[in-house]
N, C-alpha and C positions, 0 to 999 in steps of 0.2 A: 152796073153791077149785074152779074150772072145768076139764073136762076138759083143754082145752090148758096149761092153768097147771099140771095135773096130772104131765102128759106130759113136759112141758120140764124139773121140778123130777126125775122118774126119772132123764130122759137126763141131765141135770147130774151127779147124782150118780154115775151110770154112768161117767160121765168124770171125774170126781173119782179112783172108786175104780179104772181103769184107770193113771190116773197115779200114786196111791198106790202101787200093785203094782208100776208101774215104776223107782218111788224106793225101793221095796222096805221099806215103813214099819211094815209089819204091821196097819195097822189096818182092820179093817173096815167095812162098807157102816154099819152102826148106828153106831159112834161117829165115823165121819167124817160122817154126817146129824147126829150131836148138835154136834158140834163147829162145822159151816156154821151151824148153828141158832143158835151162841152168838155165832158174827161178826155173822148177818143182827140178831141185838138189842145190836151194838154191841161185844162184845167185841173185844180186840185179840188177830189173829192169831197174833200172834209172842208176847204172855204166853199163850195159849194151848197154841202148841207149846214152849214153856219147859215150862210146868203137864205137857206131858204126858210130856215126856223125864224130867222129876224124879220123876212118877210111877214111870215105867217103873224108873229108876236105883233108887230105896225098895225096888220090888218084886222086884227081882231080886237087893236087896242082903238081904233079909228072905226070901229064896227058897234061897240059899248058907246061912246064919246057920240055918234049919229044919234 
């Protein structure tokens, strides 16, 4: 990857994770870079954010249940 291709993929992410914090998602800079990663080879966004609310839901019902 070339330095501007570089540059542009930080700033994105920047902005990804600015709007993140707006929507108040909790996620951060690494797994929202994993997440873009799994769109850009095709994955679909929205089972994605399914995949990750159901996570969350598991996690916190196994977090009460400890």
């Amino acid at each position: 990857m070339n330095q501007e291709a570089a540059e542009t993929a930080r700033e994105s992410l920047e902005l990804v994770f600015r709007m993140s914090n707006i929507l108040e998602t909790g996620l951060d800079r690494h797994t929202l870079s994993v997440l873009i990663a799994l769109c850009d080879i095709g994955l679909n966004p929205e089972a994605l954010a399914t995949l990750v609310k159901e996570l969350r839901t598991d996690s916190a019902s196994t977090t009460m249940v400890d």
